[in-house]
C-alpha positions in Angstrom: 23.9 -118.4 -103.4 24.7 -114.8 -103.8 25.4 -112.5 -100.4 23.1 -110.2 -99.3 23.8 -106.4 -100.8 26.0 -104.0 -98.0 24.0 -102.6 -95.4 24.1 -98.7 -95.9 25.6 -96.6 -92.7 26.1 -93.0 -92.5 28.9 -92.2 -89.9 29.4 -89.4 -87.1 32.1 -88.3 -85.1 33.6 -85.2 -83.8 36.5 -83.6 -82.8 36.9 -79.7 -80.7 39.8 -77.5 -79.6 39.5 -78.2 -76.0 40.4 -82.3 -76.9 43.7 -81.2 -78.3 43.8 -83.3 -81.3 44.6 -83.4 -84.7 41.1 -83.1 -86.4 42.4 -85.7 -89.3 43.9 -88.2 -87.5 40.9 -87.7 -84.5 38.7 -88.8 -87.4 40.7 -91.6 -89.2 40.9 -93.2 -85.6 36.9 -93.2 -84.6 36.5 -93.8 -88.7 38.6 -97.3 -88.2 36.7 -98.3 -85.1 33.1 -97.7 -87.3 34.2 -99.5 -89.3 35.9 -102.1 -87.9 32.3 -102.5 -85.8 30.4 -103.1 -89.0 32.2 -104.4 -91.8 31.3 -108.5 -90.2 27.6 -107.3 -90.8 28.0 -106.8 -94.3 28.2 -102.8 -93.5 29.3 -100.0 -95.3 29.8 -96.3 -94.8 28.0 -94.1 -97.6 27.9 -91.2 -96.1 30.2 -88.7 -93.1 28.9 -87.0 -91.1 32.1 -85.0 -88.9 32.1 -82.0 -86.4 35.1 -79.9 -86.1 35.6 -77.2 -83.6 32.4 -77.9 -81.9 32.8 -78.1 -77.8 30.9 -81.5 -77.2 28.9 -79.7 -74.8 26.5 -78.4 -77.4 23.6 -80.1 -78.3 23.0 -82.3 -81.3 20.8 -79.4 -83.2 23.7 -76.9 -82.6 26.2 -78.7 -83.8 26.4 -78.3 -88.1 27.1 -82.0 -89.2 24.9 -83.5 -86.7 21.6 -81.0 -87.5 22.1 -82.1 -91.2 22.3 -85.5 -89.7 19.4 -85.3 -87.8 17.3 -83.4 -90.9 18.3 -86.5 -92.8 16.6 -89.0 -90.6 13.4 -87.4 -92.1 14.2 -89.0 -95.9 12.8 -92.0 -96.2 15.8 -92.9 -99.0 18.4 -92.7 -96.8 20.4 -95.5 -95.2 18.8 -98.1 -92.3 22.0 -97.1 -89.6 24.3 -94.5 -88.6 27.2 -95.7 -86.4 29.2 -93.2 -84.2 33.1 -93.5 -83.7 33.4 -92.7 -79.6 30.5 -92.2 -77.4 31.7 -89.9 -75.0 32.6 -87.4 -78.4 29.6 -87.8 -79.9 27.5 -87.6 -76.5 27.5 -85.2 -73.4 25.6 -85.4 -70.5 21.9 -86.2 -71.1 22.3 -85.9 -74.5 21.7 -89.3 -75.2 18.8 -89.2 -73.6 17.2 -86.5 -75.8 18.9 -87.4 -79.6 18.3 -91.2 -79.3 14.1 -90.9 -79.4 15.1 -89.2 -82.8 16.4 -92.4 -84.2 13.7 -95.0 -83.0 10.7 -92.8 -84.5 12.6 -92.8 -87.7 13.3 -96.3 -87.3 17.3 -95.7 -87.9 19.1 -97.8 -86.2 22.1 -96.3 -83.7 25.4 -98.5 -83.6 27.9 -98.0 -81.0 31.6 -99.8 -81.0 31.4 -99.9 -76.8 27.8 -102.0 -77.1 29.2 -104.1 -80.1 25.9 -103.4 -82.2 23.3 -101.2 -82.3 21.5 -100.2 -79.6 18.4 -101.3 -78.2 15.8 -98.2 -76.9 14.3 -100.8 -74.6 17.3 -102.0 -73.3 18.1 -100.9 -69.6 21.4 -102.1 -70.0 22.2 -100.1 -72.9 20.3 -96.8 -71.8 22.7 -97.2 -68.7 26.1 -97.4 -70.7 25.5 -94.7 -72.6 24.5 -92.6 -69.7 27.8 -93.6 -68.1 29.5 -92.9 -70.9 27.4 -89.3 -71.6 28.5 -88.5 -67.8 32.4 -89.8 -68.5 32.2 -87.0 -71.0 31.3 -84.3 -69.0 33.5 -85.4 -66.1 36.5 -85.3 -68.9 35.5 -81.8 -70.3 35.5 -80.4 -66.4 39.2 -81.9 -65.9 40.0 -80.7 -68.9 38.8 -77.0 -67.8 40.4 -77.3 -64.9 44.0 -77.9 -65.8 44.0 -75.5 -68.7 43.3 -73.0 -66.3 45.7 -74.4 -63.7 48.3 -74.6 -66.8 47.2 -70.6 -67.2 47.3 -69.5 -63.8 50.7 -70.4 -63.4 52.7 -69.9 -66.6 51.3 -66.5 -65.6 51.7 -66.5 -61.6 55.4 -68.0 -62.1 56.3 -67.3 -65.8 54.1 -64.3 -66.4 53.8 -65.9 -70.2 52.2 -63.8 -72.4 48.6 -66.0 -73.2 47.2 -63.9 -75.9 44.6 -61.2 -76.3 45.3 -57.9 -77.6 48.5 -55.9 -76.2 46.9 -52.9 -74.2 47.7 -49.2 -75.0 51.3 -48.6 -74.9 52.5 -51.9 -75.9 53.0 -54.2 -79.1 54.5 -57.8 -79.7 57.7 -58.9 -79.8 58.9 -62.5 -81.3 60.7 -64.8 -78.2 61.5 -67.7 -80.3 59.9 -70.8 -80.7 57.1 -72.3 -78.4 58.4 -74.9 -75.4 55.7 -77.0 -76.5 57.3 -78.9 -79.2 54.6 -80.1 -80.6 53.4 -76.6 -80.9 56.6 -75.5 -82.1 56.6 -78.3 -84.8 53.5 -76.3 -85.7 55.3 -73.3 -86.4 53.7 -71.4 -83.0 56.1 -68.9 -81.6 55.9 -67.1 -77.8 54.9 -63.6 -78.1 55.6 -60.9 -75.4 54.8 -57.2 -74.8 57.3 -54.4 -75.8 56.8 -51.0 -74.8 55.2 -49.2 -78.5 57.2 -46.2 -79.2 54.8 -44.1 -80.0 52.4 -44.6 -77.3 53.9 -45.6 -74.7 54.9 -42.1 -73.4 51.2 -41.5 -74.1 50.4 -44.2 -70.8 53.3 -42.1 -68.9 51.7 -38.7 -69.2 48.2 -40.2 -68.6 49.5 -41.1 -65.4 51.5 -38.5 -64.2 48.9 -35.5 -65.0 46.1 -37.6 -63.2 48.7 -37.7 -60.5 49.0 -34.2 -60.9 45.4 -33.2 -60.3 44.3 -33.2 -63.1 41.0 -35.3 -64.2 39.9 -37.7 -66.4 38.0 -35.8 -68.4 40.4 -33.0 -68.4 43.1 -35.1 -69.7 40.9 -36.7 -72.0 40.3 -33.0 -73.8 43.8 -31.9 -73.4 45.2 -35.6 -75.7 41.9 -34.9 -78.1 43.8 -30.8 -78.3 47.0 -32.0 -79.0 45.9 -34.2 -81.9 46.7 -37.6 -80.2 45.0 -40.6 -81.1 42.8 -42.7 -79.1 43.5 -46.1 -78.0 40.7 -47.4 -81.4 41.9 -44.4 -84.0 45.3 -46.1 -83.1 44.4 -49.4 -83.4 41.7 -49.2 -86.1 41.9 -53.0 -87.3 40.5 -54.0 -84.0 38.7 -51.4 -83.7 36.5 -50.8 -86.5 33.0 -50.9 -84.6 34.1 -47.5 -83.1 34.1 -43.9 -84.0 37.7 -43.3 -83.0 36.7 -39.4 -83.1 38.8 -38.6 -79.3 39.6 -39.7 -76.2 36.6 -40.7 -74.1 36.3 -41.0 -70.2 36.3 -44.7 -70.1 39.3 -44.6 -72.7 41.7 -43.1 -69.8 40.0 -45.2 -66.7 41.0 -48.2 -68.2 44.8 -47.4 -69.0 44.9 -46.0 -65.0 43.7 -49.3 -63.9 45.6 -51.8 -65.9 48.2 -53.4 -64.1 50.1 -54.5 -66.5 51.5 -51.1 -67.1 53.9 -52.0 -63.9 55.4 -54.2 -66.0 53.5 -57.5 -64.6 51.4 -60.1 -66.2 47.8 -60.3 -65.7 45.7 -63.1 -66.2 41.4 -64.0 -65.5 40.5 -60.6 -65.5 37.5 -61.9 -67.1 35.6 -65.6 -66.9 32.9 -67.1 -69.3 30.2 -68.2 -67.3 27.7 -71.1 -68.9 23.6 -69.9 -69.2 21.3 -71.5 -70.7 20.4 -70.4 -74.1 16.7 -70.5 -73.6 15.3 -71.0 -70.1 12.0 -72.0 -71.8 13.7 -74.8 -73.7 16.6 -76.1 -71.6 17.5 -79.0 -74.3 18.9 -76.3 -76.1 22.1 -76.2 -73.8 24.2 -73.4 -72.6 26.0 -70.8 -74.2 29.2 -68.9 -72.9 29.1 -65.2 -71.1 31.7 -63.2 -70.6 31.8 -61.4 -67.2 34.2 -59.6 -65.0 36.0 -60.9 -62.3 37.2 -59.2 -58.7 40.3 -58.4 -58.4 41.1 -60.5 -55.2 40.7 -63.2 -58.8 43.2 -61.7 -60.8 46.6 -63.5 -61.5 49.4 -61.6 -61.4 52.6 -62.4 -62.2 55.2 -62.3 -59.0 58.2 -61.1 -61.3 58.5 -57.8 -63.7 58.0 -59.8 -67.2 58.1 -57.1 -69.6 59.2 -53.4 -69.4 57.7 -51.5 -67.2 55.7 -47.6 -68.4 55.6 -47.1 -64.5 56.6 -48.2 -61.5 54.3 -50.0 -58.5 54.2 -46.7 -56.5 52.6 -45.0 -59.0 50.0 -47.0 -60.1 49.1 -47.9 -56.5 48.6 -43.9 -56.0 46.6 -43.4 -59.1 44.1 -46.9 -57.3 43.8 -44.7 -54.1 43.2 -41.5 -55.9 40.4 -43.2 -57.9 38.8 -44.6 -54.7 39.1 -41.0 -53.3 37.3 -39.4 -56.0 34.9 -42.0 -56.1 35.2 -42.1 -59.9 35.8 -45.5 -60.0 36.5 -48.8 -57.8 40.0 -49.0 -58.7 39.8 -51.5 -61.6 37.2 -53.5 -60.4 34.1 -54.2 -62.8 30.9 -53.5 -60.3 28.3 -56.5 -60.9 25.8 -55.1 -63.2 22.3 -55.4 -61.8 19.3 -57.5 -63.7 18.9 -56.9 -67.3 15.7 -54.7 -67.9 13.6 -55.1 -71.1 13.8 -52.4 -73.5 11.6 -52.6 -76.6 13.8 -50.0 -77.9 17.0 -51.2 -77.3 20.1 -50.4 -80.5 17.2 -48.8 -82.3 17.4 -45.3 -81.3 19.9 -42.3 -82.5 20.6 -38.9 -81.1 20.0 -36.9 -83.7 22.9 -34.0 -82.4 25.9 -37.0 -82.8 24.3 -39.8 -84.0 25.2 -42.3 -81.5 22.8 -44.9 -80.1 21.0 -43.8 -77.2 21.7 -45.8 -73.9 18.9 -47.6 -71.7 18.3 -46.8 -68.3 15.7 -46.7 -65.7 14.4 -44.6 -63.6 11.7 -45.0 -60.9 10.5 -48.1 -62.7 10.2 -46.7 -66.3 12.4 -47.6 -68.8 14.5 -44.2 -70.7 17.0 -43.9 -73.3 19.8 -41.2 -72.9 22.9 -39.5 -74.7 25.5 -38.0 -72.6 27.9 -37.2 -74.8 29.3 -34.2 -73.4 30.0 -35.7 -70.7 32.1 -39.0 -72.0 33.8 -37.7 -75.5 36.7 -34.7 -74.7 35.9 -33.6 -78.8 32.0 -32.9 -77.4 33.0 -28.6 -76.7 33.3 -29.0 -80.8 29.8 -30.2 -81.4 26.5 -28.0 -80.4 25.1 -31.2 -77.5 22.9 -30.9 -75.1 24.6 -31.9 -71.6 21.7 -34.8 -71.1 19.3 -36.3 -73.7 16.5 -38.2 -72.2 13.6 -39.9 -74.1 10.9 -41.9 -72.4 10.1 -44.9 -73.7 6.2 -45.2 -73.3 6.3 -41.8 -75.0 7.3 -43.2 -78.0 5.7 -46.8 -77.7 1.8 -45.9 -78.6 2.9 -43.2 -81.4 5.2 -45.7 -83.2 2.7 -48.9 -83.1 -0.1 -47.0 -84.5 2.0 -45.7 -87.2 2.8 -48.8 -88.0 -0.9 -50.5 -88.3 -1.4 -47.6 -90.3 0.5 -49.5 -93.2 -2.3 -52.4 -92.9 -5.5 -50.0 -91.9 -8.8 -51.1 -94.7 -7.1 -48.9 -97.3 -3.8 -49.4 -97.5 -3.4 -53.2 -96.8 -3.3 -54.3 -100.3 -0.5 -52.0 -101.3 1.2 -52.9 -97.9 0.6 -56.5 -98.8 1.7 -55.6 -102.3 5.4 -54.1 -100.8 6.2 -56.9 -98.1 6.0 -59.6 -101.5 8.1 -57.2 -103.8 10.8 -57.0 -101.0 11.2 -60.5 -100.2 14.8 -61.8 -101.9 14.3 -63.1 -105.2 14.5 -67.1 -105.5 18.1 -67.2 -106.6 19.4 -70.6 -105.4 22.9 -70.9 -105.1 25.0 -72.4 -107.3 26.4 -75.6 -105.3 22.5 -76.0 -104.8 21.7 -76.1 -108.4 25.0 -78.5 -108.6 23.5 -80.5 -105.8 19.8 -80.9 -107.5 21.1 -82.0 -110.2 23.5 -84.6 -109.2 20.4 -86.2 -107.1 18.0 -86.4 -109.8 21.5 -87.8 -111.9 21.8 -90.3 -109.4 18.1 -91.1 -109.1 17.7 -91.9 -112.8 20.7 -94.4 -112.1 19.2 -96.1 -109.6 15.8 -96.5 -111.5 18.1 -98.0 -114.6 20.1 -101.0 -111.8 16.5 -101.8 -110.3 15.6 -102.4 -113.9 18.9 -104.1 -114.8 18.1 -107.0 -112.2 14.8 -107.4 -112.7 16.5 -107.9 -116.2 18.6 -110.8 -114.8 21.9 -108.8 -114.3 24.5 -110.1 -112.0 23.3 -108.8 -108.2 26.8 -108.4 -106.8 28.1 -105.9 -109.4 24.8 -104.0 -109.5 24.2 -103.5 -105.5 28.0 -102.3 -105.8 26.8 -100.1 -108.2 23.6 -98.8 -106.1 25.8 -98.3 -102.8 27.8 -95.9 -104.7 25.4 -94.2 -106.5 23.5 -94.0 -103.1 26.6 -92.7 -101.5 27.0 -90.1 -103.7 23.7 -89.3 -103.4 23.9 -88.9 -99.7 26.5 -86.9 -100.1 24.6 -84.0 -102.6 21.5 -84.7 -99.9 24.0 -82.8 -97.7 25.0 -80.5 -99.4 21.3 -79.4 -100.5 20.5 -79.3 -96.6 23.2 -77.3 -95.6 22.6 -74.5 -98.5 18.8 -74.9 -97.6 19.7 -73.3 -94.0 21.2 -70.4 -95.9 18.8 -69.3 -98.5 15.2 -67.9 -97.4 12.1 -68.9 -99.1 9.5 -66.3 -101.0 6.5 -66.7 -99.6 3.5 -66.1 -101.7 1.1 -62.9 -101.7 -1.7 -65.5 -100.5 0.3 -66.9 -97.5 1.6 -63.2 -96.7 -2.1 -62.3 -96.6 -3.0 -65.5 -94.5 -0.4 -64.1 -92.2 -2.1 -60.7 -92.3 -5.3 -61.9 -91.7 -4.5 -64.1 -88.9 -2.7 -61.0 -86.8 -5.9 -59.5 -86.7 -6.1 -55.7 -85.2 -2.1 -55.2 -85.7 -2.5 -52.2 -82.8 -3.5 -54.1 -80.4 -1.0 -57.4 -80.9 1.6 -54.7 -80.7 0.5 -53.2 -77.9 -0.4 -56.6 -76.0 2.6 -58.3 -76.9 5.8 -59.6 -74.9 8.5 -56.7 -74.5 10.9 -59.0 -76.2 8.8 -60.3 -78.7 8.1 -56.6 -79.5 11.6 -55.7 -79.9 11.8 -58.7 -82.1 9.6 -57.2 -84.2 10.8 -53.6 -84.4 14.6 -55.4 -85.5 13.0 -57.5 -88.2 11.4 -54.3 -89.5 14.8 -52.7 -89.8 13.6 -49.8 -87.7 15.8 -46.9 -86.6 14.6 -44.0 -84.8 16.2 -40.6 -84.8 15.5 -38.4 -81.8 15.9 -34.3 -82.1 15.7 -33.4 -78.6 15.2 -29.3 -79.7 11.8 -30.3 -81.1 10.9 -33.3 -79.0 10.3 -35.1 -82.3 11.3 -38.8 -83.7 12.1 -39.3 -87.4 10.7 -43.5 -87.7 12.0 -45.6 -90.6 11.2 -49.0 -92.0 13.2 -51.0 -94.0 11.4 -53.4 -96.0 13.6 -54.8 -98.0 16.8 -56.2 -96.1 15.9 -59.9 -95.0 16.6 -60.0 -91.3 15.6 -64.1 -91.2 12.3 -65.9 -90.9 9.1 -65.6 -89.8 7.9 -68.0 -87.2 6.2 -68.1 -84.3 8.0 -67.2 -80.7 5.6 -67.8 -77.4 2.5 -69.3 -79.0 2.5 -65.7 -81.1 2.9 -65.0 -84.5 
């Protein structure tokens, strides 16, 4: 009597930064226990599924391995059972909950090593533990938070270790030897600290003294621009490439007056990352991390002098009052910003006089955009500005929509039509999925040939070997296809761009009627940029057809 064939498995586990593990040996160990859970059923793993640098926090669709885990629950050819090294990795919170209905309409079943089998939907029992164990995991996350920042708070309160980040102005790194950590030293990680930068360090002194002098921000900011100095990101232009670097701005000397660190102290949580949810509409889809500013009375500050010093505390503590004075500032603290407004406009529109984006702002309940450039870049008495540039959005609003139905008015749809199909990307797959196609239509044509070799009469326990390896192989250029589908847009067809056309109806009016931030959508998936020449009150509007900005789809019932 010959033993039944292995029973397919596909595997998952994960392993992130915060659990401060090896990501190898983190998988070799919840590897062993899958399979040491399913090798008495006759089971074998065909296929891994294994997320690394993922916080567990984020949800099953988020994560890369488990999505193409999830989209391969749709094929009916894969395996009957996926099995999942640690719970409280692969699960967080109520994500059980939500992922395991997944897996019973598919009819996959879900094996655990802490149940000893797989689990049973309608089992109470079962539905418990792994809600235990989905809380466990959140509990261990918090604690995990919570010492790191402990650990933080006083390396820098009683060490004042350097913790990373950029240096600010007037510093660079210096080497300090190898980490106390050993295991991070093993690693190779060294201690870094700040050395004052001889070349702009006496840049940070005279900031300070002239402002102590009388002299203002923006005054000083013109005089450095004069004198040919560089700012902090024509300095520093690797980290610094998403700016202009063309002078010395306001902000650019406000910050260097209120950095503390200048007094030769270490600073630490200047800045938290606050949790909000991704999409309030859709709270499955988990939280994602915001940066925000802290008070000062939050800061960590380092009771000792840790690095040398570009002033002294009496000095800096003048330049705070002198700030509050002047009531140009609140003395390095970050005032809470008030409620993001909608604008439909927003990163789209130009000054025409510098070319920088126009900011938002409201006033008296409508929405504006404005340049004050003069008024924020010493190098602006070299460039023929107006002091203030103001546009009013619903100015703009009803002028730019009906241009745009213009392209799909009776007599020009067709060639409008016509140019949204000739811009799509061509079909061009890439070349690990041509590799990938062809290795599953390969493996197919071997599997149709060991069906036929036992109907034939061919021994079954060298042929099922051969089918669970050419399954597992399979499985494995599945993967691959998935994760190069995610990456490479499909043509649609002139008939389904006119369908989608058609279905909009009077294009004017779905503008016009739509959500603010489904309208802005819009405008970015256009590739629009609008230029505004405030001398003749005029916008130059362009439209790029042919970058490919994503996919079209549907957001709040709309097209």
């Amino acid at each position: 009597m010959t033993s039944p064939p292995p029973k397919p498995f596909a595997f998952y586990g994960r392993v992130s930064t915060e659990d401060n593990q090896d990501p190898e040996s983190s998988r070799s160990w919840q590897l062993t226990r899958a399979t040491t859970l399913i090798q008495p059923h006759n089971g074998r793993i065909v296929t891994e599924y294994f997320d690394i640098g993922q916080s567990r926090s984020l949800p099953w669709q988020r994560r890369t391995q488990a999505s193409l885990l999830l989209a391969a629950l749709r094929d009916p050819r894969r395996g009957s059972a996926v099995v999942v090294g640690e719970p409280h990795r692969a699960f967080y919170g109520n994500q059980f909950g939500l992922t395991v209905p997944l897996f019973a309409h598919y009819g996959v079943e879900l094996w655990v090593p802490e149940i000893g089998g797989p689990i049973d939907p309608d089992n109470e029992a079962h539905e418990l533990v792994m809600s235990v164990f989905g809380g466990m995991s959140k509990g261990e996350r918090n604690r995990i938070k919570l010492r790191v920042r402990t650990a933080m708070a006083a390396q820098t309160l009683l060490e004042g270790r350097y913790l990373g980040g950029r240096p600010p102005y007037g510093y660079t790194l210096r080497d300090l030897g190898p980490h106390p950590n050993p295991a991070k030293a093993a690693d190779g990680k060294r201690l870094k600290g700040l050395t004052p930068d001889k070349q702009t360090a006496p840049i940070v002194r005279q900031i300070f003294a002239e402002f102590l002098a009388g002299i203002g921000i923006f005054a000083i900011a013109e005089g450095l621009t004069a004198n040919h100095v560089p700012c902090p990101s024509a300095h520093d232009r690797a980290r610094n490439r998403h700016r202009s670097g063309i002078a010395w701005s306001k902000s650019a000397v406000r910050v260097i007056l209120t950095n503390p660190r200048y007094t030769g102290r270490q600073v630490w949580n200047k800045q938290r990352t606050d949790e909000v949810l991704l999409d309030v509409d859709d709270v499955a889809m988990g939280h994602t991390g915001v940066m925000r500013w802290n008070a000062r009375d939050k800061w960590v500050v380092s009771k000792e002098i840790t690095h040398e010093p570009l002033i002294d505390d009496a000095t800096f503590e003048q330049a705070q009052a002198i700030l509050q004075r002047r009531g140009r500032g609140t003395g390095g603290q970050h005032v809470r910003q008030r409620t993001r407004n909608p604008y439909v406009f927003r990163r789209l529109i130009y000054c025409a006089a510098c070319d920088r984006r126009m900011q938002g702002q409201y006033n008296h309940g409508d929405a504006y955009y404005r340049c004050r450039f003069p008024q924020e870049y010493a190098l602006a008495n070299q460039v023929p500005h107006p002091r203030n540039v103001y546009l009013r959005e619903d100015a703009l609003t009803d002028p730019l929509d009906t241009w745009l139905a213009s392209a799909f008015a009776p007599h020009r749809i067709q060639q409008t039509i016509t140019a949204m199909a000739d811009a799509q990307p061509l079909d061009h797959p890439p070349a690990t999925g041509t590799a990938a196609q062809t290795i599953i239509t390969e493996c197919d044509a071997k599997l149709e040939r060991y069906r036929a070799a036992l109907d034939a009469g061919a021994d079954p326990a060298v042929v099922t070997g051969w089918i669970a390896q050419t399954q597992a192989e399979r499985a494995r250029a599945e993967a691959d296809l998935h994760a190069n589908a995610g990456t490479t847009p499909r043509r649609m067809s002139r008939a389904e761009i006119t369908a989608l056309v058609n279905a909009l109806g009077d294009i004017a009016a779905v503008l016009r009627d739509a959500d603010p931030a489904d309208k802005a959508e819009v405008y970015r998936q256009l590739g629009l940029r609008l230029t505004y020449q405030s001398e003749t009150q005029t916008v130059r509007a362009e439209a790029d057809l042919s970058a490919h900005r994503g996919v079209m789809g549907r957001v709040r019932g709309g097209t």
